[in-house]
C-alpha positions, -999 to 999 in steps of 0.1 A, spaced: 290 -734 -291 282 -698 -299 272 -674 -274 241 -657 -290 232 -617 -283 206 -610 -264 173 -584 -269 167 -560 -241 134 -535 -239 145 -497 -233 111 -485 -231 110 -475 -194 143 -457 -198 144 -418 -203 180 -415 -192 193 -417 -225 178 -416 -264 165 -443 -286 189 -436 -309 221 -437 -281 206 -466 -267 207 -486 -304 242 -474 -311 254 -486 -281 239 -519 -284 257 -526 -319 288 -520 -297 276 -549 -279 271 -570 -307 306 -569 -318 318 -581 -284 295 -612 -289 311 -613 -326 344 -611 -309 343 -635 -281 326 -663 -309 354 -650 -332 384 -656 -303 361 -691 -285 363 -704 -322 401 -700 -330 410 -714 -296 388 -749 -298 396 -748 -338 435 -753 -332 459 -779 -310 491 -759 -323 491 -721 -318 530 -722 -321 559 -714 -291 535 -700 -262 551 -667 -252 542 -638 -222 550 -607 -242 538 -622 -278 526 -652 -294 492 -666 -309 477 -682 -280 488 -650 -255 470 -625 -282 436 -647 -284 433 -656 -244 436 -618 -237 409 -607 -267 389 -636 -254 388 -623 -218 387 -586 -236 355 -595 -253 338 -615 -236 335 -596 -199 323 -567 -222 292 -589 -234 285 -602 -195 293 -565 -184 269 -549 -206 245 -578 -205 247 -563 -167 239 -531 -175 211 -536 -204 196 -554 -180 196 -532 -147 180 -498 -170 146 -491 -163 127 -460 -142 99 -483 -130 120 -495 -104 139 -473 -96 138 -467 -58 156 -486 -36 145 -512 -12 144 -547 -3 176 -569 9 199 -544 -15 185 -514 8 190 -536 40 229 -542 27 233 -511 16 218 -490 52 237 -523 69 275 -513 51 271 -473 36 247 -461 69 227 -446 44 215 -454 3 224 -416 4 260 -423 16 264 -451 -9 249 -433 -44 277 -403 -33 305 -435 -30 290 -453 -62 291 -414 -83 326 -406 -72 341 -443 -84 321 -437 -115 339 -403 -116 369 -420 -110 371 -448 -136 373 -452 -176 348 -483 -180 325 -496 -152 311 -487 -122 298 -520 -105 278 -526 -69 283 -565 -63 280 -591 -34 314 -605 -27 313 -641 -20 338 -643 5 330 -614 27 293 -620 21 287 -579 16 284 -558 -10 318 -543 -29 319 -510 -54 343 -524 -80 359 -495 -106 369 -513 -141 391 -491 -159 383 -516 -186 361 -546 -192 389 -573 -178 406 -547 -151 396 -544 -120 371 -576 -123 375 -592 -86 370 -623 -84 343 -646 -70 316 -621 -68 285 -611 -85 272 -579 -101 239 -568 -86 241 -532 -101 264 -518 -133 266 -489 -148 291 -483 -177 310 -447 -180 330 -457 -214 323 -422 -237 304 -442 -259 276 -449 -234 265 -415 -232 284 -390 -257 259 -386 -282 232 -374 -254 257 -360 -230 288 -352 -246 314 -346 -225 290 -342 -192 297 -374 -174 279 -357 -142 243 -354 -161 251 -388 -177 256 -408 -143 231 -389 -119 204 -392 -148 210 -432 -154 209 -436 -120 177 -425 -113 170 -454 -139 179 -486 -122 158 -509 -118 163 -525 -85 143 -547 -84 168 -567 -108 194 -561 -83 177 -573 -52 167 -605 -80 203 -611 -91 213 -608 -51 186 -639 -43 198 -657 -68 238 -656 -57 225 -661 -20 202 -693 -28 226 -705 -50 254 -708 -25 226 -718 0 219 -746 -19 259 -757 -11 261 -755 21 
């Protein structure tokens, strides 16, 4: 079964262009491409020759697979969470955030310095296990993914998210987009991790 890509509305973004915006979403379209592509190949065969850790079929199409396909959920992430009309703080995010950071003021200075800090993906998420919020920095789409929580907030600092509006000015690029997060998506994805594991208890 195909994964399929899905349409997002940039109209109540002005962080970035129209034009950077539609560019970066063909980007994600090949990552959908991919991850069908990679899916395919490994339900299509029962024989991918001698399995090896340094090369073989299966090793090259589980690691494209896991490649391509936390790019798609990552920028699904990201699509998702852009828009000004929400974009001040509040709700149970602000109450975690005051609760673990002291201030949303502490945290934005600890979210900008890991997007500083990192090639791929800044990412605010509820942690499962600790039941608080984590600042995750993904050098790339699968490193630095842990396990068993749930993005609330992402922000991707690959070049080609911004270049063509900011060039090399990753400081414009990350304190502009976020002043266009929409947190009311955040606070949504956070009640539906916390229901959900309500509803196993």
């Amino acid at each position: 079964m195909n994964i399929q890509a899905k349409q997002f509305s940039f109209n109540g973004v002005d962080a970035l262009t129209e034009k950077q915006l539609a560019e970066h979403y063909k980007i994600y379209t090949k990552y959908v491409n991919k991850t069908n592509e990679t899916m395919n190949a490994l339900s299509g065969q029962s024989d991918f020759g001698q399995p090896d850790n340094t090369y073989s079929t299966v090793r090259g199409l589980k690691v494209g697979e896991a490649y391509a396909f936390d790019a798609v959920k990552l920028h699904e992430y990201y699509f998702g969470n852009l828009n000004k009309q929400n974009s001040k703080c509040e709700g149970k995010v602000l109450d975690m955030i005051n609760s673990q950071f002291g201030s949303y003021a502490n945290f934005e200075k600890k979210f900008k310095d890991v997007a500083h800090s990192v090639r791929g993906w800044a990412v605010l998420s509820y942690d499962k296990t600790l039941k608080n919020l984590h600042i995750c920095g993904l050098d790339a789409h699968d490193k630095g993914v842990i396990v068993d929580s749930t993005p609330l907030m992402v922000v991707d600092v690959y070049e080609h998210a911004y270049f063509m509006d900011y060039g090399q000015d990753t400081t414009t690029y990350i304190n502009k987009v976020m002043m266009n997060v929409d947190w009311k998506v955040a606070n949504d994805r956070l009640s539906k991790v916390v229901a959900t594991e309500a509803a196993f208890v």
